[in-house]
C-alpha angles and dihedrals in degrees: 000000000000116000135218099270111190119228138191116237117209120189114033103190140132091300085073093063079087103040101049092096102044084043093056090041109058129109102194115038119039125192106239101177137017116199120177127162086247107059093194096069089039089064103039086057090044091054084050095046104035088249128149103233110212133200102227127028106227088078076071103057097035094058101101080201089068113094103162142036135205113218108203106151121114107275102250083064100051104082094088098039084052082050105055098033088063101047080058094055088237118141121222148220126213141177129221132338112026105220125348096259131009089263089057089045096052088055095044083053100042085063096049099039115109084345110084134332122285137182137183120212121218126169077275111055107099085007106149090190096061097043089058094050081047094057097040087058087039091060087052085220095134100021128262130302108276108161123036111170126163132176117208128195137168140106134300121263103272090164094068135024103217102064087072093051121100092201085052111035117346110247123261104327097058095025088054124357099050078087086073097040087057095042101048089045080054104043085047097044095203135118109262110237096182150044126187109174131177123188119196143168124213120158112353129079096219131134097253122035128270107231128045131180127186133172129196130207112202120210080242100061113261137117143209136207117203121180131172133176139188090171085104121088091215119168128275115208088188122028087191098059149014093295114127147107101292117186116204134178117171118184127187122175119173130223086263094049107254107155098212123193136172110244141142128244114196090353087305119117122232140165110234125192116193125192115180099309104343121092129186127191134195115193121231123235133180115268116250098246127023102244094258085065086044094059092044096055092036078048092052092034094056086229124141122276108251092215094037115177090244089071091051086055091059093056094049079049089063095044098045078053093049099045087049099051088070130113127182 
Protein backbone atom coordinates (compact mmCIF):
# COMPACT_ATOMS: atom_id res chain seq x y z
CA UNK A 1 0.00 0.00 0.00
CA UNK A 2 1.64 3.02 -1.12
CA UNK A 3 2.13 5.77 1.53
CA UNK A 4 1.93 10.03 1.53
CA UNK A 5 5.59 10.83 0.68
CA UNK A 6 6.34 14.59 1.13
CA UNK A 7 8.17 16.43 -1.64
CA UNK A 8 10.12 20.29 -2.27
CA UNK A 9 8.70 22.57 -5.42
CA UNK A 10 11.15 24.89 -7.04
CA UNK A 11 10.03 27.26 -9.42
CA UNK A 12 6.41 28.61 -8.73
CA UNK A 13 5.68 30.38 -11.60
CA UNK A 14 2.88 30.78 -14.20
CA UNK A 15 3.16 27.14 -15.13
CA UNK A 16 1.31 26.43 -11.51
CA UNK A 17 -2.16 28.39 -12.67
CA UNK A 18 -2.92 24.59 -14.09
CA UNK A 19 -1.61 22.45 -11.44
CA UNK A 20 -3.38 24.22 -8.01
CA UNK A 21 -6.11 21.86 -8.02
CA UNK A 22 -4.10 18.19 -8.72
CA UNK A 23 -1.39 19.62 -6.05
CA UNK A 24 -4.26 20.13 -3.15
CA UNK A 25 -5.88 16.65 -4.18
CA UNK A 26 -3.56 14.24 -3.87
CA UNK A 27 -3.35 11.57 -1.38
CA UNK A 28 0.12 10.38 -1.86
CA UNK A 29 2.53 13.00 -2.52
CA UNK A 30 2.24 16.38 -0.58
CA UNK A 31 3.94 19.25 -1.36
CA UNK A 32 6.31 20.28 2.21
CA UNK A 33 8.10 23.21 1.00
CA UNK A 34 7.75 25.79 -2.02
CA UNK A 35 11.29 28.07 -2.99
CA UNK A 36 11.26 30.50 -5.98
CA UNK A 37 13.81 33.51 -6.67
CA UNK A 38 11.24 35.52 -6.18
CA UNK A 39 9.85 34.81 -2.49
CA UNK A 40 7.06 36.46 -3.03
CA UNK A 41 5.61 34.02 -5.47
CA UNK A 42 6.97 31.29 -3.41
CA UNK A 43 4.76 32.34 -0.62
CA UNK A 44 1.43 33.29 -2.42
CA UNK A 45 1.48 29.41 -3.92
CA UNK A 46 2.43 28.11 -0.47
CA UNK A 47 -0.58 29.91 1.07
CA UNK A 48 -2.74 28.05 -2.02
CA UNK A 49 -1.18 24.66 -1.51
CA UNK A 50 -0.61 24.41 2.55
CA UNK A 51 3.38 24.60 1.87
CA UNK A 52 5.95 25.99 3.98
CA UNK A 53 7.85 28.56 1.48
CA UNK A 54 11.44 28.73 2.38
CA UNK A 55 14.33 31.43 1.62
CA UNK A 56 17.12 29.27 0.47
CA UNK A 57 16.85 25.87 -1.25
CA UNK A 58 19.05 23.84 0.34
CA UNK A 59 16.48 23.51 3.15
CA UNK A 60 15.03 21.67 0.40
CA UNK A 61 17.55 19.23 -0.33
CA UNK A 62 18.77 18.70 3.34
CA UNK A 63 15.33 17.66 4.61
CA UNK A 64 15.77 13.66 4.77
CA UNK A 65 11.55 13.89 4.65
CA UNK A 66 11.77 15.06 1.46
CA UNK A 67 11.49 12.44 -1.01
CA UNK A 68 10.59 14.53 -4.42
CA UNK A 69 11.22 17.34 -6.01
CA UNK A 70 9.40 19.48 -8.58
CA UNK A 71 11.33 20.72 -10.71
CA UNK A 72 9.62 23.79 -12.21
CA UNK A 73 12.19 25.97 -13.17
CA UNK A 74 12.84 26.88 -17.19
CA UNK A 75 14.99 24.18 -18.55
CA UNK A 76 18.79 26.29 -19.17
CA UNK A 77 18.67 26.64 -15.39
CA UNK A 78 18.06 23.21 -14.48
CA UNK A 79 21.68 21.50 -14.55
CA UNK A 80 22.50 22.40 -10.71
CA UNK A 81 18.92 21.72 -9.20
CA UNK A 82 19.31 17.90 -11.21
CA UNK A 83 22.60 17.93 -9.44
CA UNK A 84 21.88 18.36 -6.33
CA UNK A 85 18.58 16.47 -6.30
CA UNK A 86 20.33 13.62 -7.13
CA UNK A 87 23.41 13.80 -4.50
CA UNK A 88 20.41 13.83 -1.99
CA UNK A 89 18.94 10.70 -3.35
CA UNK A 90 15.81 12.61 -3.97
CA UNK A 91 13.71 11.81 -7.47
CA UNK A 92 12.24 14.64 -9.53
CA UNK A 93 9.56 15.87 -11.47
CA UNK A 94 9.86 18.27 -14.52
CA UNK A 95 7.84 19.89 -17.07
CA UNK A 96 8.63 20.39 -20.78
CA UNK A 97 11.22 20.43 -22.29
CA UNK A 98 13.53 18.72 -20.80
CA UNK A 99 16.64 20.72 -21.22
CA UNK A 100 17.00 23.72 -23.62
CA UNK A 101 18.84 21.77 -26.38
CA UNK A 102 19.60 17.49 -26.84
CA UNK A 103 23.25 18.04 -25.25
CA UNK A 104 21.56 19.54 -22.12
CA UNK A 105 19.27 16.88 -22.16
CA UNK A 106 21.82 14.14 -22.33
CA UNK A 107 23.40 15.63 -19.19
CA UNK A 108 20.19 16.18 -17.41
CA UNK A 109 19.64 12.47 -18.20
CA UNK A 110 23.05 11.15 -17.45
CA UNK A 111 22.35 12.32 -13.84
CA UNK A 112 18.95 10.70 -13.53
CA UNK A 113 19.59 7.57 -15.32
CA UNK A 114 19.76 4.25 -12.96
CA UNK A 115 20.06 6.95 -9.86
CA UNK A 116 16.56 8.14 -8.78
CA UNK A 117 13.18 8.51 -10.62
CA UNK A 118 12.59 11.04 -12.84
CA UNK A 119 9.57 12.31 -15.05
CA UNK A 120 8.99 14.82 -17.43
CA UNK A 121 5.30 16.51 -17.73
CA UNK A 122 3.88 17.39 -20.93
CA UNK A 123 -0.63 18.66 -21.74
CA UNK A 124 -0.76 15.22 -21.82
CA UNK A 125 0.59 13.79 -18.79
CA UNK A 126 -2.74 12.82 -16.23
CA UNK A 127 -4.88 13.74 -19.23
CA UNK A 128 -8.18 11.46 -19.02
CA UNK A 129 -9.16 12.55 -22.54
CA UNK A 130 -6.24 11.24 -24.14
CA UNK A 131 -6.11 7.96 -22.27
CA UNK A 132 -9.22 7.26 -23.36
CA UNK A 133 -8.38 8.01 -26.98
CA UNK A 134 -5.14 5.67 -26.04
CA UNK A 135 -7.30 2.64 -24.94
CA UNK A 136 -9.93 2.91 -27.71
CA UNK A 137 -6.45 2.52 -30.70
CA UNK A 138 -4.99 0.04 -28.40
CA UNK A 139 -8.21 -2.31 -28.75
CA UNK A 140 -7.77 -2.03 -32.41
CA UNK A 141 -11.54 -1.75 -32.54
CA UNK A 142 -11.59 1.00 -34.78
CA UNK A 143 -7.90 0.64 -36.44
CA UNK A 144 -4.84 2.42 -35.54
CA UNK A 145 -4.06 6.26 -35.45
CA UNK A 146 -3.11 7.35 -38.90
CA UNK A 147 -3.48 10.94 -39.10
CA UNK A 148 -2.65 13.32 -36.13
CA UNK A 149 -2.70 17.01 -37.25
CA UNK A 150 -2.94 19.98 -34.97
CA UNK A 151 -2.84 23.69 -35.64
CA UNK A 152 -1.61 25.82 -33.01
CA UNK A 153 -1.96 29.61 -32.69
CA UNK A 154 -1.41 32.21 -29.98
CA UNK A 155 0.87 34.79 -29.07
CA UNK A 156 4.50 34.84 -28.30
CA UNK A 157 5.74 34.73 -24.68
CA UNK A 158 5.81 38.46 -23.65
CA UNK A 159 6.05 37.36 -19.54
CA UNK A 160 9.33 35.99 -19.87
CA UNK A 161 12.29 36.53 -22.32
CA UNK A 162 13.67 33.15 -22.71
CA UNK A 163 10.88 31.37 -24.32
CA UNK A 164 11.64 33.24 -27.26
CA UNK A 165 15.44 32.28 -27.13
CA UNK A 166 16.75 29.70 -29.16
CA UNK A 167 20.03 29.24 -26.67
CA UNK A 168 17.28 28.95 -23.66
CA UNK A 169 14.62 27.44 -24.67
CA UNK A 170 14.12 26.98 -28.76
CA UNK A 171 10.76 29.31 -30.06
CA UNK A 172 7.49 27.89 -30.59
CA UNK A 173 8.11 24.74 -31.66
CA UNK A 174 10.26 23.55 -28.38
CA UNK A 175 8.63 26.04 -26.02
CA UNK A 176 4.68 24.47 -27.28
CA UNK A 177 4.29 22.25 -29.51
CA UNK A 178 6.67 19.81 -28.33
CA UNK A 179 3.18 18.75 -26.20
CA UNK A 180 1.90 17.43 -29.46
CA UNK A 181 4.80 16.04 -30.55
CA UNK A 182 4.83 13.99 -27.27
CA UNK A 183 1.47 13.27 -27.35
CA UNK A 184 1.01 12.01 -31.17
CA UNK A 185 4.30 9.79 -30.74
CA UNK A 186 2.43 8.62 -28.01
CA UNK A 187 -1.38 8.16 -29.53
CA UNK A 188 0.53 6.22 -32.77
CA UNK A 189 2.82 4.18 -30.78
CA UNK A 190 5.38 3.67 -33.61
CA UNK A 191 8.94 4.54 -34.11
CA UNK A 192 9.18 7.82 -36.22
CA UNK A 193 11.40 7.19 -39.57
CA UNK A 194 11.22 10.49 -40.75
CA UNK A 195 11.38 14.39 -40.08
CA UNK A 196 10.56 17.23 -42.67
CA UNK A 197 10.69 20.62 -40.91
CA UNK A 198 10.25 24.20 -42.26
CA UNK A 199 11.02 27.67 -39.88
CA UNK A 200 9.81 30.78 -40.95
CA UNK A 201 9.30 34.15 -39.90
CA UNK A 202 6.68 36.12 -40.99
CA UNK A 203 5.60 39.13 -38.92
CA UNK A 204 7.53 39.27 -35.36
CA UNK A 205 11.55 40.64 -34.53
CA UNK A 206 12.35 37.97 -32.00
CA UNK A 207 15.38 35.77 -31.59
CA UNK A 208 13.90 32.73 -32.72
CA UNK A 209 11.09 32.65 -35.71
CA UNK A 210 7.80 32.88 -35.41
CA UNK A 211 6.30 30.02 -37.34
CA UNK A 212 7.43 26.18 -37.34
CA UNK A 213 6.03 23.13 -39.24
CA UNK A 214 7.20 19.10 -38.80
CA UNK A 215 5.98 16.13 -40.05
CA UNK A 216 6.65 12.75 -38.98
CA UNK A 217 6.53 9.66 -40.85
CA UNK A 218 6.07 6.34 -38.37
CA UNK A 219 7.56 2.92 -39.43
CA UNK A 220 3.79 2.02 -39.29
CA UNK A 221 2.69 3.94 -41.40
CA UNK A 222 1.30 6.86 -39.98
CA UNK A 223 1.97 10.47 -40.08
CA UNK A 224 1.66 13.69 -38.04
CA UNK A 225 1.30 17.46 -38.86
CA UNK A 226 2.28 19.75 -36.37
CA UNK A 227 2.03 23.52 -36.95
CA UNK A 228 2.54 26.51 -34.58
CA UNK A 229 2.52 30.17 -35.07
CA UNK A 230 3.35 33.47 -33.07
CA UNK A 231 2.91 35.59 -36.44
CA UNK A 232 -0.49 36.63 -34.97
CA UNK A 233 -0.82 39.72 -32.63
CA UNK A 234 -3.59 37.92 -30.59
CA UNK A 235 -4.59 39.25 -27.64
CA UNK A 236 -3.03 38.77 -24.27
CA UNK A 237 -5.56 39.08 -21.20
CA UNK A 238 -2.34 38.94 -18.68
CA UNK A 239 1.19 40.21 -19.78
CA UNK A 240 2.56 38.49 -16.52
CA UNK A 241 1.42 34.89 -17.25
CA UNK A 242 0.07 32.22 -19.80
CA UNK A 243 -3.33 34.11 -20.36
CA UNK A 244 -4.14 34.82 -24.04
CA UNK A 245 -6.39 33.91 -27.17
CA UNK A 246 -5.12 30.37 -27.99
CA UNK A 247 -6.52 28.64 -31.34
CA UNK A 248 -6.46 25.10 -31.41
CA UNK A 249 -7.61 22.37 -34.04
CA UNK A 250 -6.60 18.79 -33.36
CA UNK A 251 -7.49 16.14 -35.97
CA UNK A 252 -7.10 12.49 -35.66
CA UNK A 253 -8.30 10.14 -38.31
CA UNK A 254 -7.35 6.15 -37.98
CA UNK A 255 -6.13 3.62 -40.67
CA UNK A 256 -9.91 2.48 -40.95
CA UNK A 257 -11.10 5.67 -41.27
CA UNK A 258 -12.73 6.55 -38.01
CA UNK A 259 -12.61 10.77 -37.71
CA UNK A 260 -12.34 10.99 -33.89
CA UNK A 261 -12.82 14.09 -32.01
CA UNK A 262 -13.10 15.08 -28.15
CA UNK A 263 -16.68 16.54 -27.38
CA UNK A 264 -19.50 16.50 -24.53
CA UNK A 265 -23.03 15.11 -24.76
CA UNK A 266 -25.31 16.26 -22.02
CA UNK A 267 -22.26 18.00 -20.17
CA UNK A 268 -20.41 14.42 -20.27
CA UNK A 269 -17.31 14.10 -22.16
CA UNK A 270 -16.87 11.67 -24.49
CA UNK A 271 -14.56 10.75 -27.39
CA UNK A 272 -16.54 10.16 -30.42
CA UNK A 273 -15.25 8.65 -33.44
CA UNK A 274 -17.68 8.95 -36.85
CA UNK A 275 -17.12 6.89 -40.28
CA UNK A 276 -19.78 7.65 -43.12
CA UNK A 277 -23.02 7.12 -41.07
CA UNK A 278 -21.86 5.14 -37.97
CA UNK A 279 -20.90 6.82 -34.94
CA UNK A 280 -19.44 5.39 -31.87
CA UNK A 281 -18.97 7.09 -28.55
CA UNK A 282 -16.66 6.17 -25.04
CA UNK A 283 -17.44 8.02 -22.24
CA UNK A 284 -14.65 9.84 -20.20
CA UNK A 285 -14.21 9.35 -16.84
CA UNK A 286 -11.77 10.76 -14.34
CA UNK A 287 -8.69 8.75 -13.85
CA UNK A 288 -8.42 7.15 -10.81
CA UNK A 289 -5.18 9.24 -9.35
CA UNK A 290 -3.95 12.95 -10.51
CA UNK A 291 -0.51 12.21 -12.06
CA UNK A 292 1.56 13.54 -8.78
CA UNK A 293 -0.13 10.58 -6.97
CA UNK A 294 0.71 8.54 -10.02
CA UNK A 295 4.51 9.15 -9.73
CA UNK A 296 4.47 8.45 -5.70
CA UNK A 297 2.87 5.10 -5.91
CA UNK A 298 5.07 4.09 -9.67
CA UNK A 299 7.97 5.44 -7.36
CA UNK A 300 6.84 2.68 -4.12
CA UNK A 301 5.87 0.17 -6.44
CA UNK A 302 9.05 0.10 -8.10
CA UNK A 303 7.01 0.40 -11.45
CA UNK A 304 8.11 2.52 -14.49
CA UNK A 305 7.36 6.24 -14.71
CA UNK A 306 4.68 6.77 -17.41
CA UNK A 307 6.17 9.98 -18.46
CA UNK A 308 9.80 8.76 -17.92
CA UNK A 309 12.58 11.32 -18.92
CA UNK A 310 13.80 8.85 -21.71
CA UNK A 311 10.79 9.58 -23.61
CA UNK A 312 11.39 13.11 -23.27
CA UNK A 313 15.00 12.39 -24.85
CA UNK A 314 13.52 11.08 -27.75
CA UNK A 315 11.54 14.16 -28.39
CA UNK A 316 14.76 16.70 -27.96
CA UNK A 317 16.28 13.97 -30.51
CA UNK A 318 13.75 14.97 -32.97
CA UNK A 319 14.12 18.35 -32.46
CA UNK A 320 17.90 18.50 -32.40
CA UNK A 321 17.13 16.40 -36.17
CA UNK A 322 14.60 18.90 -37.25
CA UNK A 323 16.54 22.14 -36.36
CA UNK A 324 19.55 20.65 -38.20
CA UNK A 325 18.05 19.81 -41.10
CA UNK A 326 17.70 23.75 -41.95
CA UNK A 327 19.09 25.49 -44.23
CA UNK A 328 18.71 29.16 -44.79
Amino acid sequence: MAELLKAGLIGCGDYLRWEIDDLNSNTYLKVKYTFDLDHGKSRRIAGKINANPVDAVGEIFDDPEVKVVMIFTPPWVRKDLFRKAVESGKHIITTKPFGSNLEDAEELYGMVKDRVNCAVYYGRTGNAHVEMIKKILDSGEIGHLALYKEDWLHHYPVWNDWATDPEKNGGPFMDAMIHNLNKARYLIGSQVKNIHYFSDNFAQSLKCRDTEFMKLDFENGAAAYLFITWAADLEVFDPTGNDRVHYGIQQLITSEGWYITEEEQDGIPVIRAVKERKVKTWEVGPLSHTKYDQFSINLQEGKPQAADASDAITDMQIMDAAVKSLSY
